[in-house]
N, CA, C and O atoms as CSV, one atom per row, in Angstrom:
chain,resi,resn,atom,element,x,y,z
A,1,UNK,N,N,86.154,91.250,20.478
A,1,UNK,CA,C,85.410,90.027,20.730
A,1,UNK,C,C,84.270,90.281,21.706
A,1,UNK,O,O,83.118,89.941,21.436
A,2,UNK,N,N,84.581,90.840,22.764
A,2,UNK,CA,C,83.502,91.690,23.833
A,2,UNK,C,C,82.360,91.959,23.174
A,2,UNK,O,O,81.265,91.420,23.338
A,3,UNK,N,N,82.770,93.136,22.138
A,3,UNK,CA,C,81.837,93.869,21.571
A,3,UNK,C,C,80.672,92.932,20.483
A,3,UNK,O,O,79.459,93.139,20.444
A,4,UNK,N,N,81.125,92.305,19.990
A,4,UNK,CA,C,80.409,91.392,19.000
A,4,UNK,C,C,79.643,90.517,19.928
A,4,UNK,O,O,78.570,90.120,19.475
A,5,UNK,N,N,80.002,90.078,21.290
A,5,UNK,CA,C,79.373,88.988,22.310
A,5,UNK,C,C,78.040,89.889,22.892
A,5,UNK,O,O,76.951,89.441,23.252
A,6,UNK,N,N,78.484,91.271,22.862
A,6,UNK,CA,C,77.558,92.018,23.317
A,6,UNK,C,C,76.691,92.393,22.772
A,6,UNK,O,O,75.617,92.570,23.347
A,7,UNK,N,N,76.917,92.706,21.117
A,7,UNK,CA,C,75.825,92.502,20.539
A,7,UNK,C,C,74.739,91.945,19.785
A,7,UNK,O,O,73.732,92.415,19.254
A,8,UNK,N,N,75.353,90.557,19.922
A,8,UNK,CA,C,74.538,89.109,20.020
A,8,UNK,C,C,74.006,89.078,21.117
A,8,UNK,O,O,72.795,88.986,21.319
A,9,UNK,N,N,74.637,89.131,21.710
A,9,UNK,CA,C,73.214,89.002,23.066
A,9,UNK,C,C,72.272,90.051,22.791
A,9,UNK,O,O,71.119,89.645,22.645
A,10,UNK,N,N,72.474,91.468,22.666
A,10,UNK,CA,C,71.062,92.338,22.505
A,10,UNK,C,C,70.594,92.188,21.381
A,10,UNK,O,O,69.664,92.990,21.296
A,11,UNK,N,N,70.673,91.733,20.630
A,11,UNK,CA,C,70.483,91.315,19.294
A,11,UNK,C,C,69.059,89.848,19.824
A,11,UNK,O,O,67.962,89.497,19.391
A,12,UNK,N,N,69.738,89.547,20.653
A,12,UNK,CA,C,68.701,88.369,20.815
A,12,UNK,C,C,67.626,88.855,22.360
A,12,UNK,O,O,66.753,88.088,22.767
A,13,UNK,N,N,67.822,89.791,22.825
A,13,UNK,CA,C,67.102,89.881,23.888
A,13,UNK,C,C,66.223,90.944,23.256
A,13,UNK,O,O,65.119,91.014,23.796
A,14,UNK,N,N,66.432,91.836,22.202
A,14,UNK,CA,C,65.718,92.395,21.235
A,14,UNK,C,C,64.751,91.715,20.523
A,14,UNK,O,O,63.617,92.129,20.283
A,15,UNK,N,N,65.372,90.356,20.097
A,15,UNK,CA,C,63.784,89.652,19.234
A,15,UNK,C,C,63.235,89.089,20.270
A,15,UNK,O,O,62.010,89.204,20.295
A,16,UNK,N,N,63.874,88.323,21.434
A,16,UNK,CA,C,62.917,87.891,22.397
A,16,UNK,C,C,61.860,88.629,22.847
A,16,UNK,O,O,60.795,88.020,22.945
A,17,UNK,N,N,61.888,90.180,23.247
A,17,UNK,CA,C,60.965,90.693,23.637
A,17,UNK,C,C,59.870,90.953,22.552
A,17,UNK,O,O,58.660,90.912,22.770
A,18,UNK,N,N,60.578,91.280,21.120
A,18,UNK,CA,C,59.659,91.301,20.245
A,18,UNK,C,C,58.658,90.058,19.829
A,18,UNK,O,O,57.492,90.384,19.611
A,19,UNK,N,N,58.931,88.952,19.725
A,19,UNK,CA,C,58.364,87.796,19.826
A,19,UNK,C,C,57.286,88.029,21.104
A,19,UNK,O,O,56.066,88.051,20.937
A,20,UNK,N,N,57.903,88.185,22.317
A,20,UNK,CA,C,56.922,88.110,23.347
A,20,UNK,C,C,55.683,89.349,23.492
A,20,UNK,O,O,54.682,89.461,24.200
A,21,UNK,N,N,56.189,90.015,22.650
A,21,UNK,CA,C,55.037,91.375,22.368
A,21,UNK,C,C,54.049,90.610,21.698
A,21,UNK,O,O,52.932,90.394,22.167
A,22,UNK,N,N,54.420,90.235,20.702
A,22,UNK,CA,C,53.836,89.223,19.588
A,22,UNK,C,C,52.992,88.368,19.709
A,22,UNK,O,O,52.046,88.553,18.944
A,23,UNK,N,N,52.890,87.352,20.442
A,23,UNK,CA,C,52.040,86.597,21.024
A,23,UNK,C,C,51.121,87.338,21.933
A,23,UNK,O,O,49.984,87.046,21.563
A,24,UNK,N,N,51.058,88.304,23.128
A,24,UNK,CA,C,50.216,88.925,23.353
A,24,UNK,C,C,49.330,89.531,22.520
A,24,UNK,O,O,49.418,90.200,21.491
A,25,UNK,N,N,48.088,88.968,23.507
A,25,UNK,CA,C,46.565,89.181,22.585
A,25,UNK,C,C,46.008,89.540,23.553
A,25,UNK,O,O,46.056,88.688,24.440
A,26,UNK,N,N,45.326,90.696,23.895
A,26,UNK,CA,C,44.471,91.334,24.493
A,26,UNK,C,C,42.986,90.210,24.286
A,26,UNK,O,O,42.342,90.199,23.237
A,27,UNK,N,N,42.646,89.337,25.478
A,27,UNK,CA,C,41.068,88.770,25.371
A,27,UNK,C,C,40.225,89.663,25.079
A,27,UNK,O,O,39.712,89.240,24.043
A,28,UNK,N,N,39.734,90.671,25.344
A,28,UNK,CA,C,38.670,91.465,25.096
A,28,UNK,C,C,38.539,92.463,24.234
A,28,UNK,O,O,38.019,93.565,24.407
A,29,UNK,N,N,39.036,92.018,23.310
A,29,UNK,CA,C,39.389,92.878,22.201
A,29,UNK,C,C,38.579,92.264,21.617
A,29,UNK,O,O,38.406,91.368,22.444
A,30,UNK,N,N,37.731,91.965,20.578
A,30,UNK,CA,C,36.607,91.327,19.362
A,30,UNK,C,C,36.795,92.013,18.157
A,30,UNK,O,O,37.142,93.187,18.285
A,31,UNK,N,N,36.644,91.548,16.919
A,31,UNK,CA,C,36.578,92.358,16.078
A,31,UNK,C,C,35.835,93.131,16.108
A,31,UNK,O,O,35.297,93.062,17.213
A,32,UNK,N,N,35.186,94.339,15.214
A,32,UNK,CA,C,34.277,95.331,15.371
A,32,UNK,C,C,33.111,94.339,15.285
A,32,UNK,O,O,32.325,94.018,16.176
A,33,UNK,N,N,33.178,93.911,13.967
A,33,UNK,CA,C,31.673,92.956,13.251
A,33,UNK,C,C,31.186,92.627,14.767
A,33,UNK,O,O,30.207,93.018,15.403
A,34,UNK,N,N,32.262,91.749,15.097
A,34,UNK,CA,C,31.355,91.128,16.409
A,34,UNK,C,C,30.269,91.489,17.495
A,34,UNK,O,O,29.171,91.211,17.976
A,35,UNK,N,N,31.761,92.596,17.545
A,35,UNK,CA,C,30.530,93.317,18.665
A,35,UNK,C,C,29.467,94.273,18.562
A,35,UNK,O,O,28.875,94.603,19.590
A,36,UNK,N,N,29.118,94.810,17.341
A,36,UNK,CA,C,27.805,95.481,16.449
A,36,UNK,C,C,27.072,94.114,16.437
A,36,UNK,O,O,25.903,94.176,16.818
A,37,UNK,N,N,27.512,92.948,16.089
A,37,UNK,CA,C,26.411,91.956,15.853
A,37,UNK,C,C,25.735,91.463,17.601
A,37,UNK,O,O,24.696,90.914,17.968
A,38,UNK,N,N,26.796,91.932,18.228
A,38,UNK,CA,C,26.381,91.531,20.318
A,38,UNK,C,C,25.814,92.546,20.063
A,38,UNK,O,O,24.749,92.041,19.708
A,39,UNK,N,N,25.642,93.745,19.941
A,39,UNK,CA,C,24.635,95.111,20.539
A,39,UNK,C,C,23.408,94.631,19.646
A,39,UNK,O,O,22.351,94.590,20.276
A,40,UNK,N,N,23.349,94.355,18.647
A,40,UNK,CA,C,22.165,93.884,17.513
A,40,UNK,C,C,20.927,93.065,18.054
A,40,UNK,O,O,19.786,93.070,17.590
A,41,UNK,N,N,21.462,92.279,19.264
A,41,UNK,CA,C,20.615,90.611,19.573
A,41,UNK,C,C,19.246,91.724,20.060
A,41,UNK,O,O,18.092,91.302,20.131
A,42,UNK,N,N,19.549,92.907,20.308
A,42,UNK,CA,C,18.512,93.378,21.480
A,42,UNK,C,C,17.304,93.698,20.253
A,42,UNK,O,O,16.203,94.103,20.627
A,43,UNK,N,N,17.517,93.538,19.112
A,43,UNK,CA,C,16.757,94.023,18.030
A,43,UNK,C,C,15.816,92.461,17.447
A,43,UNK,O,O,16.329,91.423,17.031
A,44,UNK,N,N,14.114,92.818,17.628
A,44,UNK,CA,C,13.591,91.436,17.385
A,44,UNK,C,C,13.417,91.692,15.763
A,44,UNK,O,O,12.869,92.617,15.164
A,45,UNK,N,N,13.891,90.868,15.432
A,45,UNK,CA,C,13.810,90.479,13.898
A,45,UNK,C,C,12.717,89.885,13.420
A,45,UNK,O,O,12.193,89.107,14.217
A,46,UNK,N,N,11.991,90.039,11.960
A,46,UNK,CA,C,10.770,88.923,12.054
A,46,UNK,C,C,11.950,87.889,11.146
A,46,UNK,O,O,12.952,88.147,10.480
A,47,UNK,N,N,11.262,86.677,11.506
A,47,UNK,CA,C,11.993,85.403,10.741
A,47,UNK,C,C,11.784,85.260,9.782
A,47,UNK,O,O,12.648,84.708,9.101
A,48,UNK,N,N,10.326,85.732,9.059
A,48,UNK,CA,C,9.961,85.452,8.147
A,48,UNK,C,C,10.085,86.817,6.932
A,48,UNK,O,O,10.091,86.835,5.701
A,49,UNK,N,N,10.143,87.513,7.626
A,49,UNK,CA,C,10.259,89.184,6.232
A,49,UNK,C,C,11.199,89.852,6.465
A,49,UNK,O,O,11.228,90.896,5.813
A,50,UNK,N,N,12.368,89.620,7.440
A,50,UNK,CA,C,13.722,90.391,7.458
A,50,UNK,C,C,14.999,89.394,7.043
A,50,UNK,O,O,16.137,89.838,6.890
A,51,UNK,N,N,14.640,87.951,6.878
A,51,UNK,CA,C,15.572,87.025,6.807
A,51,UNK,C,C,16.119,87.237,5.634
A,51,UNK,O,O,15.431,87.480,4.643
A,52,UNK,N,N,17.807,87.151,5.600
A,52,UNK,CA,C,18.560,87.204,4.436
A,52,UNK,C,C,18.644,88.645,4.208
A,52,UNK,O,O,19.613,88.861,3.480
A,53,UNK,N,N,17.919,89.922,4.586
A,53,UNK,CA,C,18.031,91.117,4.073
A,53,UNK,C,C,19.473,91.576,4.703
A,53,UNK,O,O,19.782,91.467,5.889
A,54,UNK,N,N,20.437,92.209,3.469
A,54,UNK,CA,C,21.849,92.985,3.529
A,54,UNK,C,C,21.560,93.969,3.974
A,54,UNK,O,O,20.448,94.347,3.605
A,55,UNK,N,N,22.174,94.747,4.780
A,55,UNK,CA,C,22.461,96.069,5.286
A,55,UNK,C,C,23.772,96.709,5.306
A,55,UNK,O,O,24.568,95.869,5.725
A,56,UNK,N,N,24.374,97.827,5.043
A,56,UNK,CA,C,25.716,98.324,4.485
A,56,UNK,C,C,25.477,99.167,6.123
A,56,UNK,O,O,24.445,99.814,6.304
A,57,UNK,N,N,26.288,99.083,6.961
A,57,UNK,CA,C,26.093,100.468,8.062
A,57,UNK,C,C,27.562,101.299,7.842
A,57,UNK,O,O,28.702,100.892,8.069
A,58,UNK,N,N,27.215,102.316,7.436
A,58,UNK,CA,C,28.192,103.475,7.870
A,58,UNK,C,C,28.295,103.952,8.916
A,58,UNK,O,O,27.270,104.553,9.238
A,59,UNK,N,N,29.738,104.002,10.260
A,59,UNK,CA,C,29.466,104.324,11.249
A,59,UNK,C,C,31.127,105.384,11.549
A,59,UNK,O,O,32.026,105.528,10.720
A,60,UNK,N,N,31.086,105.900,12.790
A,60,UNK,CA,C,32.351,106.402,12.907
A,60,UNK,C,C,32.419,105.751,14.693
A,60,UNK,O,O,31.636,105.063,15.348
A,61,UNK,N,N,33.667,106.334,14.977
A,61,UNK,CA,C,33.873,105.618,16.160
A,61,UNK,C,C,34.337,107.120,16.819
A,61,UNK,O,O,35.113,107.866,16.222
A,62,UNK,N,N,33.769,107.431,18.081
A,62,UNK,CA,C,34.417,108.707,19.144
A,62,UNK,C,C,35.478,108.626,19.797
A,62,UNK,O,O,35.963,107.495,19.775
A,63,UNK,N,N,36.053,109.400,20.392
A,63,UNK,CA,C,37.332,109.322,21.201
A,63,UNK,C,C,36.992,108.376,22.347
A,63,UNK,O,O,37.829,107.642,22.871
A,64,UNK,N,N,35.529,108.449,22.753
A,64,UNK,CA,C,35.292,107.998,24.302
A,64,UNK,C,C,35.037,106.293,23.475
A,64,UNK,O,O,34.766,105.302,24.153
A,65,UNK,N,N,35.218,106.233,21.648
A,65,UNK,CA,C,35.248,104.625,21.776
A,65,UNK,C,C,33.478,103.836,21.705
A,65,UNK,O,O,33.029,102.733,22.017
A,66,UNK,N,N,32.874,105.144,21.102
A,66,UNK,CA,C,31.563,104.902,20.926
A,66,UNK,C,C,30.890,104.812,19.938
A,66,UNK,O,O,30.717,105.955,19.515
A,67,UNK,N,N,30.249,103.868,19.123
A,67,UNK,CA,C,29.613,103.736,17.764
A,67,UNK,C,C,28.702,105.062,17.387
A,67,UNK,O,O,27.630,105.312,17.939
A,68,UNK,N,N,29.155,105.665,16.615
A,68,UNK,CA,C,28.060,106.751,15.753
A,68,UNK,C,C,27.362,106.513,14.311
A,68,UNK,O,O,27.962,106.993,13.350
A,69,UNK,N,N,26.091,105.784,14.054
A,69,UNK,CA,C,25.785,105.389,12.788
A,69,UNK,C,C,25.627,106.364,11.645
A,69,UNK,O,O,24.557,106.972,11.675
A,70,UNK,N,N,26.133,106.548,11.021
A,70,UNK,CA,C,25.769,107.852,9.726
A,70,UNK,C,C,25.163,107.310,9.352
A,70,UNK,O,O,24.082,107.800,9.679
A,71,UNK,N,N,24.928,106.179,8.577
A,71,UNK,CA,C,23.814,106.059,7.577
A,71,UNK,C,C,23.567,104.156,7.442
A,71,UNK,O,O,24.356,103.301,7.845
A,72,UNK,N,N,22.655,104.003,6.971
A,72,UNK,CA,C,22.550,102.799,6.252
A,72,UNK,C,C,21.953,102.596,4.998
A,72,UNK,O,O,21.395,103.628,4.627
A,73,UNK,N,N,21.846,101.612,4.151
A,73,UNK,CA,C,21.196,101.440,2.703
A,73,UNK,C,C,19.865,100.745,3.052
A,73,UNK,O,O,19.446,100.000,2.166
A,74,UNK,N,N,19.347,100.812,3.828
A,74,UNK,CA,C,18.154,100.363,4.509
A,74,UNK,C,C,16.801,101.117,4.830
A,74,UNK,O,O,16.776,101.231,6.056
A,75,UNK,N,N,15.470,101.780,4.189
A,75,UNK,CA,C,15.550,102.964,4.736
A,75,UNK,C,C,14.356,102.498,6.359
A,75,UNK,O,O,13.878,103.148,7.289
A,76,UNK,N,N,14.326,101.031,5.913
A,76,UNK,CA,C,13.134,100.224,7.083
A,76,UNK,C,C,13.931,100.042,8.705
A,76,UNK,O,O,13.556,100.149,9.873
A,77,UNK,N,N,15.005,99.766,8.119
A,77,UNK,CA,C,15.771,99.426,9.457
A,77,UNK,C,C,16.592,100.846,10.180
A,77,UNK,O,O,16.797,101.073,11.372
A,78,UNK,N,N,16.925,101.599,9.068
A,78,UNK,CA,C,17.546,102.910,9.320
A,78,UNK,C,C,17.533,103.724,11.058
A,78,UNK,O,O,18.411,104.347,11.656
A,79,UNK,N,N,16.378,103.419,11.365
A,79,UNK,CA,C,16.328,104.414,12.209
A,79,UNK,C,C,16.642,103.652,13.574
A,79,UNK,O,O,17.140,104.092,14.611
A,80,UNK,N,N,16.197,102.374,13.249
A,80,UNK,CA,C,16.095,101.233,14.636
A,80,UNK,C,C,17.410,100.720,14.473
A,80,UNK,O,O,17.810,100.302,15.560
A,81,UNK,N,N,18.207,100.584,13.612
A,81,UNK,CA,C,20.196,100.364,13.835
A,81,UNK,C,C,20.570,101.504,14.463
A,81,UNK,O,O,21.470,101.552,15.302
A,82,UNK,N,N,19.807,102.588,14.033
A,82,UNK,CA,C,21.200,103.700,14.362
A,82,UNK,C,C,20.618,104.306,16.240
A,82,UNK,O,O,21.390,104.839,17.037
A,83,UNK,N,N,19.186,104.027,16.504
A,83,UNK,CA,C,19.051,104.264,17.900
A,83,UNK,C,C,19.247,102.879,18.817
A,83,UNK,O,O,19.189,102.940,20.045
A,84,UNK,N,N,19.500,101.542,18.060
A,84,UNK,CA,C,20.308,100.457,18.847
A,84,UNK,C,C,21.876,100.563,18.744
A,84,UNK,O,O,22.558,99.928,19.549
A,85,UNK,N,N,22.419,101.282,17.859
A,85,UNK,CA,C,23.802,100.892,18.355
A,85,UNK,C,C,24.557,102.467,18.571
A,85,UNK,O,O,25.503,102.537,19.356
A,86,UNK,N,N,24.120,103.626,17.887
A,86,UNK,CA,C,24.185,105.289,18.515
A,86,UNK,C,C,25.077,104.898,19.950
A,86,UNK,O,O,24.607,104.134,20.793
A,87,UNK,N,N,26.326,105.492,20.080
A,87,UNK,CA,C,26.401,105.727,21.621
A,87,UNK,C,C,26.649,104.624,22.447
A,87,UNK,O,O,26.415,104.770,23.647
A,88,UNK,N,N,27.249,103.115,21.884
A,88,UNK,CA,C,27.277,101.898,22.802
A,88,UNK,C,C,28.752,101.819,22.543
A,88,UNK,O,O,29.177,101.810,21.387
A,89,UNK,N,N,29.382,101.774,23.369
A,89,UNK,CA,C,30.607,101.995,23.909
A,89,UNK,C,C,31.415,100.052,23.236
A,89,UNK,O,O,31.080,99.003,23.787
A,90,UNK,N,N,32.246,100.098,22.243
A,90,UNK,CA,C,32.933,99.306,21.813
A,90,UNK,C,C,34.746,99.276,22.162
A,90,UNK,O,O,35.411,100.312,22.172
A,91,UNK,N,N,35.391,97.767,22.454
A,91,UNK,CA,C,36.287,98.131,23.092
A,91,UNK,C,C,37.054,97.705,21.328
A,91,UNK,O,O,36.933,96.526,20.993
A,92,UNK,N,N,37.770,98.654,20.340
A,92,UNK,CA,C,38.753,98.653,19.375
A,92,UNK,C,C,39.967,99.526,19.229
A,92,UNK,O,O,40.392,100.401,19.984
A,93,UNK,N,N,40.448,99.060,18.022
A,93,UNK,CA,C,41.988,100.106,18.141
A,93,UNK,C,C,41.741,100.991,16.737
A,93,UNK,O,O,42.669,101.563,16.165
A,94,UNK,N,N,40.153,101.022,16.200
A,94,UNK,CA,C,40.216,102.031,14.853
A,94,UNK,C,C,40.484,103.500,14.977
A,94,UNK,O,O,40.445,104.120,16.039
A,95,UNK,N,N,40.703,103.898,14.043
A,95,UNK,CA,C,41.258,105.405,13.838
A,95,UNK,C,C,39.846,106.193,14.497
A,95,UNK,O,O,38.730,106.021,14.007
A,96,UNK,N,N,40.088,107.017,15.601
A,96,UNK,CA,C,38.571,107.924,15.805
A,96,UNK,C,C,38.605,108.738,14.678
A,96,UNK,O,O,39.585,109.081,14.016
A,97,UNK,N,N,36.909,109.131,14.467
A,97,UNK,CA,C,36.417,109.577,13.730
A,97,UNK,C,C,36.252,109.618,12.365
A,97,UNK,O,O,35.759,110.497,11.659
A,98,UNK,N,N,36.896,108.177,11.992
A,98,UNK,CA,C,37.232,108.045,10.762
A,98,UNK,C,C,35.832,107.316,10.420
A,98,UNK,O,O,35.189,106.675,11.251
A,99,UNK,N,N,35.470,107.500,9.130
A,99,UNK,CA,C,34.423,106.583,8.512
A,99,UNK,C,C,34.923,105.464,8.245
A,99,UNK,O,O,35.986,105.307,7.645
A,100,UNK,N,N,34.036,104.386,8.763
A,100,UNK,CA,C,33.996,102.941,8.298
A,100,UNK,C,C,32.445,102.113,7.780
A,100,UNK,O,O,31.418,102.243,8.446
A,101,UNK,N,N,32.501,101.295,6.537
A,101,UNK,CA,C,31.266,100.702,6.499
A,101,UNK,C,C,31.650,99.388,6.664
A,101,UNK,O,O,32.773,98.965,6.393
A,102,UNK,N,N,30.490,98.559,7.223
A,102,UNK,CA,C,30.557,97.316,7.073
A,102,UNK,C,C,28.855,96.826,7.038
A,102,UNK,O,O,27.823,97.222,7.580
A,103,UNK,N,N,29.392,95.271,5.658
A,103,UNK,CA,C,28.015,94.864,5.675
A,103,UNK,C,C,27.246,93.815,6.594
A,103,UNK,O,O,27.933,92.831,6.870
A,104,UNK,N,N,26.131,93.826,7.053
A,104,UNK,CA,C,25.193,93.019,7.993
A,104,UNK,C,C,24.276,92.198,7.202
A,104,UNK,O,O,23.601,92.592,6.251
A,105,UNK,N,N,24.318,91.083,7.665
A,105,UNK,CA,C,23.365,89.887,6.930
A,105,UNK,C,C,22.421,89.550,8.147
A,105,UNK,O,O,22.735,89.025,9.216
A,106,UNK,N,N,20.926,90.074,7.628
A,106,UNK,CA,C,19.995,89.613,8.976
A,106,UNK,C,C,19.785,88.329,8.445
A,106,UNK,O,O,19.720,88.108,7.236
A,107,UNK,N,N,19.626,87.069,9.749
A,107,UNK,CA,C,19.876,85.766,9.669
A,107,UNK,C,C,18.732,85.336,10.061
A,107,UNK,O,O,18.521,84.126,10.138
């Protein structure tokens, strides 16, 4: 009877902590998008001849947690994404060095 009391209780102090892992959310965590679109603002856009244009960025992420752009489908913007966001330190949990693309809608 002991034994079964005992392991109902860890049984439940086991999901409690798991639950309470669970609900913790790191605030300063952002998705990636986000914070490529915060390093972006520093880039003047024209309103009138960049509006609506898609951009695909291929980027990798460093150990030190830093955006590296490989490439984009852009060849106008190409050089001015990858020396605005090259090297700006993002706080995520992606795999280093792994390739990731994501697409950008200039607004």
């Amino acid at each position: 009877m002991t034994n079964i009391k005992n392991t109902v209780l860890m049984l439940l102090v086991l999901l409690g902590s798991i639950a309470a892992k669970a609900d913790t959310v790191d605030p300063y965590k952002r998705p990636i998008q986000v914070q490529i679109r915060e390093h972006l603002k520093e880039i003047s856009f024209d309103e009138n001849t960049d509006k609506g244009i898609k951009v695909m960025i291929t980027f990798t992420v460093t150990s030190k947690n830093e955006i590296v752009v490989i490439s984009t489908n852009n060849k106008k913007w190409d050089s001015t994404l990858k020396s605005t966001l090259n090297y700006k330190v993002v706080n995520t949990d992606l795999d280093k060095y792994q390739v990731y693309s994501i697409p950008l809608t200039i607004n």
